[in-house]
VOBALUM-769420 format. One record per residue (C-alpha): residue in three letters; y, x, z. Coordinates in steps of 0.25 Angstrom, whole numbers, plus 5000, padded with zeros to 4 digits. Example, Ala and Ser with C-alpha at 12.3 -4.5 7.8 and 13.67 -1.06 7.14 Angstrom:
<sites>
ALA498250495031
SER499650555029
</sites>
This chain:
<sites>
UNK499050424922
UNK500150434933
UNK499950464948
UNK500750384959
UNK500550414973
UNK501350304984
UNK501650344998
UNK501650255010
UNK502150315023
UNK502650175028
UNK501850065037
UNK501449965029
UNK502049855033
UNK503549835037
UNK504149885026
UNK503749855010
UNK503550005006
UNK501749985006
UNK501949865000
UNK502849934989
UNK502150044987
UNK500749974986
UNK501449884975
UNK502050014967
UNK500550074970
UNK499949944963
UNK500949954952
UNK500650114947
UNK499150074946
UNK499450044934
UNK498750164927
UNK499350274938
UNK498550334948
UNK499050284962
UNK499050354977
UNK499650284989
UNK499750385000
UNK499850325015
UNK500550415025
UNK501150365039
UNK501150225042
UNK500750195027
UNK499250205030
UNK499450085039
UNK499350015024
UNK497850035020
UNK497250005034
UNK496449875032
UNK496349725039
UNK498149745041
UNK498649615047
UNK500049615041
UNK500249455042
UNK501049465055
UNK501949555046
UNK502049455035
UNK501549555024
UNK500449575017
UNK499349655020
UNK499649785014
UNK498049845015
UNK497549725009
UNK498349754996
UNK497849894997
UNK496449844996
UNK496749734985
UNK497149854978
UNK496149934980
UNK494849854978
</sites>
């Protein structure tokens, strides 16, 4: 088994780096052990209830806790 650690230090909206990252980060799950580290304006991503529909983009939490469950 391999290791991956991902690290986000971008706000999660306005660019597609978390969405990326959470997609490569869903991808290594296939038998690697995943980390994603959240540092700056990427810990904006795993706070709960985002509206991002004004932004026209999904909500990046929500996929976190699909994920997760």
């Amino acid at each position: 088994m391999k290791s991956v650690i991902y690290l986000l230090d971008d706000a999660p909206y306005g660019s597609g780096k978390a969405y990326g990252l959470l997609d490569a980060a869903v991808l290594s799950l296939s038998g690697d052990k995943v980390t994603v580290g959240l540092d700056g304006g990427g810990k904006y991503l795993v706070l709960a209830y985002q509206d991002s529909e004004v932004l026209g983009m999904p909500n990046l939490s929500d996929i976190i806790y699909a994920y997760t469950r």
